[in-house]
MMTF fields as JSON, N, C-alpha, C and O atoms, coordinates in Angstrom:
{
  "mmtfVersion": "1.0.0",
  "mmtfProducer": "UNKNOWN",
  "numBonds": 307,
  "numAtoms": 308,
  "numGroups": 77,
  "numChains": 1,
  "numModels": 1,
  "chainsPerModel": [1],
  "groupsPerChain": [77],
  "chainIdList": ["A"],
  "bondAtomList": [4, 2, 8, 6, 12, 10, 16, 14, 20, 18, 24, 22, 28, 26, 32, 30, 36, 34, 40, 38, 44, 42, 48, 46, 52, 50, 56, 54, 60, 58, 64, 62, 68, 66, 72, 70, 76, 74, 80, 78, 84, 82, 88, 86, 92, 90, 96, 94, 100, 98, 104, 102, 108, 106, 112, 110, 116, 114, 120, 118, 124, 122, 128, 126, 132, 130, 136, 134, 140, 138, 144, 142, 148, 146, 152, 150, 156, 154, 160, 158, 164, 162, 168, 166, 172, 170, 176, 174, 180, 178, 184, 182, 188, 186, 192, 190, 196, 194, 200, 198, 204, 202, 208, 206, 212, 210, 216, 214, 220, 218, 224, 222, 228, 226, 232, 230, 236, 234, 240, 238, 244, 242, 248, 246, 252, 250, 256, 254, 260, 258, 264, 262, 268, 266, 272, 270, 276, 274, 280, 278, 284, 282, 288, 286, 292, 290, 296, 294, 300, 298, 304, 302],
  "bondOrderList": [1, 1, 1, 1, 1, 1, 1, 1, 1, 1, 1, 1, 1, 1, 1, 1, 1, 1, 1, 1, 1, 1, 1, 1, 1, 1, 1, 1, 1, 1, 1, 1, 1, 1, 1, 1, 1, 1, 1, 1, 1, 1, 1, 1, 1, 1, 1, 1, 1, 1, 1, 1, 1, 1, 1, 1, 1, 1, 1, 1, 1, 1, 1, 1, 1, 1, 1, 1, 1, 1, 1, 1, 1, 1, 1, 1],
  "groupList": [{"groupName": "UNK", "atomNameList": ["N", "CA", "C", "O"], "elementList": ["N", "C", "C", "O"], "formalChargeList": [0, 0, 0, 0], "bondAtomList": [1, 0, 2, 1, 3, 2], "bondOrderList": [1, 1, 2], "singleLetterCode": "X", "chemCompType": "L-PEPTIDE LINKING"}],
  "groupTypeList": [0, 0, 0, 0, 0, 0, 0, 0, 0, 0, 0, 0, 0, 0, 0, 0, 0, 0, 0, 0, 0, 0, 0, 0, 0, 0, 0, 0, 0, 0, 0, 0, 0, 0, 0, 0, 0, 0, 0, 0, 0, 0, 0, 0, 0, 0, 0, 0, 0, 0, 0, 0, 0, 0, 0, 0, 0, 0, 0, 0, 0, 0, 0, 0, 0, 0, 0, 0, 0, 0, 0, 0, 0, 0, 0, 0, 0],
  "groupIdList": [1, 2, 3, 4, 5, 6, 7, 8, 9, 10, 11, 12, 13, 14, 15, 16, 17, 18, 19, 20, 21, 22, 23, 24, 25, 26, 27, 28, 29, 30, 31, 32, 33, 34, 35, 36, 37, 38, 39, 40, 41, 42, 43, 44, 45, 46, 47, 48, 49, 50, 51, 52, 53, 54, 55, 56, 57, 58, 59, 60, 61, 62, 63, 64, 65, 66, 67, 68, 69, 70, 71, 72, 73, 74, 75, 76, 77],
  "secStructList": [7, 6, 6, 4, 4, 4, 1, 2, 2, 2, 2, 2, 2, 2, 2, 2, 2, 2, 6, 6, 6, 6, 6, 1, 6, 6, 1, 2, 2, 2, 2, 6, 6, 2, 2, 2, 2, 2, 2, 2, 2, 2, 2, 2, 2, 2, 2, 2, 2, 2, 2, 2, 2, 2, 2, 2, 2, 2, 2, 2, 2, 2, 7, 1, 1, 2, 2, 2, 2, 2, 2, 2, 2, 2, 2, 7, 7],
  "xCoordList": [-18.111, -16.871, -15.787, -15.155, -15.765, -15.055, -14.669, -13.5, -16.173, -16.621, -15.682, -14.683, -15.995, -15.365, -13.9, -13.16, -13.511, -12.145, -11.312, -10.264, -11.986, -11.93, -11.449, -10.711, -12.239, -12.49, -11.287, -10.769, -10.717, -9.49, -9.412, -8.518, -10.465, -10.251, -10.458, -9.804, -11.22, -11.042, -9.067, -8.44, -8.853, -7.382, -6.31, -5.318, -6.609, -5.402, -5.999, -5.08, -7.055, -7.308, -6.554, -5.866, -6.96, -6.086, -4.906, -4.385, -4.387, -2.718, -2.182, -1.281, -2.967, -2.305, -2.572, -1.763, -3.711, -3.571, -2.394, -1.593, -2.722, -1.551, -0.129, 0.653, 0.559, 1.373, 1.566, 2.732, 0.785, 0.425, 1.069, 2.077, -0.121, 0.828, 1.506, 1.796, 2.071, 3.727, 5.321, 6.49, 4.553, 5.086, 5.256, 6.148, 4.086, 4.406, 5.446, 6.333, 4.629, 5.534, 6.822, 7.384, 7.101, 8.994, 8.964, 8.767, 9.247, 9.74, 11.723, 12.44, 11.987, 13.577, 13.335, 14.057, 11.974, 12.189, 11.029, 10.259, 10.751, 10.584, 11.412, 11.572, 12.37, 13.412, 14.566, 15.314, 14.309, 15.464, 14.609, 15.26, 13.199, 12.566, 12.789, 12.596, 13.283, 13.427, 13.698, 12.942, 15.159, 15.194, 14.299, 14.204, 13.661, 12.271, 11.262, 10.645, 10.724, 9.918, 10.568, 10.03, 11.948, 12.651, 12.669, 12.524, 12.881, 12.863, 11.257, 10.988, 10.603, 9.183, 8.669, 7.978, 9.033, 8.837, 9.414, 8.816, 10.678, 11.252, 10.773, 10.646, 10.343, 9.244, 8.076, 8.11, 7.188, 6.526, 6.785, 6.326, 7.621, 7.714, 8.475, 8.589, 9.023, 10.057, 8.124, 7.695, 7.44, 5.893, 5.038, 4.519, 5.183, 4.291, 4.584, 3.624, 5.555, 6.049, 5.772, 5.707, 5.605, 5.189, 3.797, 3.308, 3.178, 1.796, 1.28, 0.228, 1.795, 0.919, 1.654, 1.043, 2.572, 3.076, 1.626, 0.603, 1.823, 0.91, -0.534, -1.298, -0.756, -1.943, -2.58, -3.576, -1.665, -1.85, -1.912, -2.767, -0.629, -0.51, -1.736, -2.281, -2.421, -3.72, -4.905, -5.826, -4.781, -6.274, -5.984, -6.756, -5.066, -4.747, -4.969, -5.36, -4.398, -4.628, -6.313, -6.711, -6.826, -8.379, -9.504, -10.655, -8.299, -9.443, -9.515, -8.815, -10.665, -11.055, -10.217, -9.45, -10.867, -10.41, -9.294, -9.302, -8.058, -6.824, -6.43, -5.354, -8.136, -7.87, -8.061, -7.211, -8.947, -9.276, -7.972, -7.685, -7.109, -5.998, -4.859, -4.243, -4.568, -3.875, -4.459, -3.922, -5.359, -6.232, -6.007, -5.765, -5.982, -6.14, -4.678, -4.307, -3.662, -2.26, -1.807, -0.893, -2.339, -2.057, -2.2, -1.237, -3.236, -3.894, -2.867, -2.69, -2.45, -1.756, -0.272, 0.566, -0.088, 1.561, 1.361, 2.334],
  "yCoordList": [-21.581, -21.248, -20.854, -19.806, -21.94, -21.14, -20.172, -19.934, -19.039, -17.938, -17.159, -16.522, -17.239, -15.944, -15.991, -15.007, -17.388, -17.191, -16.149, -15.503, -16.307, -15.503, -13.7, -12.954, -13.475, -11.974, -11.682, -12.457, -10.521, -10.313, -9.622, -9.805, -8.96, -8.715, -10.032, -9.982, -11.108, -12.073, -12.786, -13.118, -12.765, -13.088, -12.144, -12.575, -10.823, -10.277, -10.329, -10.087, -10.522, -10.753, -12.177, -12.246, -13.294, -14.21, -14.091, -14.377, -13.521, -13.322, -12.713, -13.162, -11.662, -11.046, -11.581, -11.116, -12.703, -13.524, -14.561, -14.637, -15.429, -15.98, -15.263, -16.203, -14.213, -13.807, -13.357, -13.172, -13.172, -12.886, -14.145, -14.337, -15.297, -16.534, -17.393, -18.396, -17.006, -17.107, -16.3, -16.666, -15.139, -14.488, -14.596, -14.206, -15.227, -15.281, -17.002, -17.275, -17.77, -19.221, -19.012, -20.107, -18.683, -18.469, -17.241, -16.783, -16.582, -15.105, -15.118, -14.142, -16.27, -16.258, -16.363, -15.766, -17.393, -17.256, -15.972, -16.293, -14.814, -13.88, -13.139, -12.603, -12.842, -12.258, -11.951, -10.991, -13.457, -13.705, -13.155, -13.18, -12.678, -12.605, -10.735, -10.047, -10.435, -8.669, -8.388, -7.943, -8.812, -8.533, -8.006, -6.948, -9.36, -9.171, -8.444, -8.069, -7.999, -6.991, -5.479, -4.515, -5.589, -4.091, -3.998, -2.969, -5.314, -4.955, -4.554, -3.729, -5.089, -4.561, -3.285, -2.572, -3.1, -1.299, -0.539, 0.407, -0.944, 0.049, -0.076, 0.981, -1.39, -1.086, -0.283, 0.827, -0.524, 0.312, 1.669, 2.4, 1.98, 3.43, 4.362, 5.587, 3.184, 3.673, 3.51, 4.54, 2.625, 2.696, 4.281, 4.622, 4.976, 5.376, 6.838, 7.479, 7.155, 8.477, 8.39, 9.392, 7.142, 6.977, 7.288, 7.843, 6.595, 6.299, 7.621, 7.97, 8.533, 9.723, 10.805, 11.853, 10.634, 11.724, 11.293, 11.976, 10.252, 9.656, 9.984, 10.802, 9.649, 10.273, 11.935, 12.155, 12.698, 14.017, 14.189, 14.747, 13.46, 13.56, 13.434, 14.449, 11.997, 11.686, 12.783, 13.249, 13.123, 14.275, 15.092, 15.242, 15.941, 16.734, 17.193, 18.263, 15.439, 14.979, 15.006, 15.073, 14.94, 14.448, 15.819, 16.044, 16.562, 17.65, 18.039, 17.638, 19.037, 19.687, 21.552, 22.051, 21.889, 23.03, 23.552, 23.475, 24.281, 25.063, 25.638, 25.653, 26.502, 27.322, 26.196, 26.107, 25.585, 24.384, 23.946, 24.182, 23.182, 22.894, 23.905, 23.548, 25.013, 26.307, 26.556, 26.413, 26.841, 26.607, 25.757, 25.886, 24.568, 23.012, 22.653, 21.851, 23.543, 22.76, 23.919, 23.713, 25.08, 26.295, 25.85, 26.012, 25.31, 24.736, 23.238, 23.05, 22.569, 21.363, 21.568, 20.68, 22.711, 22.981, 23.754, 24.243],
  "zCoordList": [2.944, 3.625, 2.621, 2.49, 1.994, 0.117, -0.349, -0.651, -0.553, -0.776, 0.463, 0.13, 1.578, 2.58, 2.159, 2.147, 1.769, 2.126, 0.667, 0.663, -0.041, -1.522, -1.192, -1.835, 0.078, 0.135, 0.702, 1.507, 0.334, 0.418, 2.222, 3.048, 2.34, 4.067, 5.056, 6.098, 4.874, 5.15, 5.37, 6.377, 4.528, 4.043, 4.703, 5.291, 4.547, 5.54, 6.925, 7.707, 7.539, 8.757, 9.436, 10.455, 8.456, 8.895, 9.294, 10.372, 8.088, 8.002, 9.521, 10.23, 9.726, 10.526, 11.797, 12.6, 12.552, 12.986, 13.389, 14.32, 12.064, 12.063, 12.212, 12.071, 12.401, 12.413, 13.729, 14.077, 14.423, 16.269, 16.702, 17.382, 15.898, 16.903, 16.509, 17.161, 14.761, 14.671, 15.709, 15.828, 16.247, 16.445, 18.419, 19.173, 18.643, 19.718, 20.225, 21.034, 19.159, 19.724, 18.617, 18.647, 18.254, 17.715, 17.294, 16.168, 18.628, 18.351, 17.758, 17.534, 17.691, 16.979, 15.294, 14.496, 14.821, 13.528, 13.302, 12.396, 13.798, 13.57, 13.397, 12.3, 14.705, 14.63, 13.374, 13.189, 12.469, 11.552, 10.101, 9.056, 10.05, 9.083, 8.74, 7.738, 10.144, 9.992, 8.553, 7.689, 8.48, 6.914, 5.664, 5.042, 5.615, 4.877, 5.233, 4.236, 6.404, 6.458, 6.205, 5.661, 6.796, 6.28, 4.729, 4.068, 4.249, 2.361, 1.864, 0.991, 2.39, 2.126, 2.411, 1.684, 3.417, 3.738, 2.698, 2.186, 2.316, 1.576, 0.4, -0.217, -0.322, -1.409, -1.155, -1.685, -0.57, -0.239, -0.41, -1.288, 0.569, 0.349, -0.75, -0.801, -1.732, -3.253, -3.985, -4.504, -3.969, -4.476, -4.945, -6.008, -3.655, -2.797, -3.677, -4.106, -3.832, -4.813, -6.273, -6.985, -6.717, -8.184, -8.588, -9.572, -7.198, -7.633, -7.075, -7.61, -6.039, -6.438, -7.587, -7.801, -8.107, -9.271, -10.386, -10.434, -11.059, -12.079, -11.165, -11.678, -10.428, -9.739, -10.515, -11.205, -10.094, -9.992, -11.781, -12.469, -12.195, -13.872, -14.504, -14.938, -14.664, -15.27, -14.436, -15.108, -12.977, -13.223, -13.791, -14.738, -13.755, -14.623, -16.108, -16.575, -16.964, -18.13, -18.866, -20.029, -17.869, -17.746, -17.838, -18.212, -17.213, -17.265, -18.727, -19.657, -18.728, -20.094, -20.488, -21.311, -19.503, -19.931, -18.76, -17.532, -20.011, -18.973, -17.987, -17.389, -17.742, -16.512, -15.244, -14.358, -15.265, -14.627, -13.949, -12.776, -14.961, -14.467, -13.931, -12.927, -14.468, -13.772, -11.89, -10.792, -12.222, -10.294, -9.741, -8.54, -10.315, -9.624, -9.356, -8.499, -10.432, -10.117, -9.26, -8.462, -9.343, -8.025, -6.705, -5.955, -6.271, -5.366, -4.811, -3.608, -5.557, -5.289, -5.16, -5.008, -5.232, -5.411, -3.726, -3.152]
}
């Protein structure tokens, strides 16, 4: 039982469980948690622009030859 609980889809399955029926027996201390889920979104989505710039940067970086990347950054633009 140990072991399952280790696995990380295991773990957000719970979570989000538990958060159904946090959510249903005190929908007030949900209510007061908005905050914190609005600050999380917005990490998220300040995240989300970094990690695909550096994305695109390193394939780029990776390739071998120029024309390669000239096509590939034609193509992505």
């Amino acid at each position: 039982m140990r072991r399952k609980l280790k696995n990380l889809t295991v773990q957000v399955i719970i979570g989000i469980i538990l958060g159904i029926i946090v959510g249903f027996l005190f929908p007030e201390f949900v209510a007061k948690l908005k905050v914190l889920a609005d600050g999380f979104i917005k990490l998220i989505k300040m995240v989300i622009a970094p990690i695909i710039f550096f994305t695109v940067v390193i394939g780029i970086g990776n390739m071998g030859d120029l024309k390669k990347v000239g096509r590939i950054g034609g193509k992505a633009l």
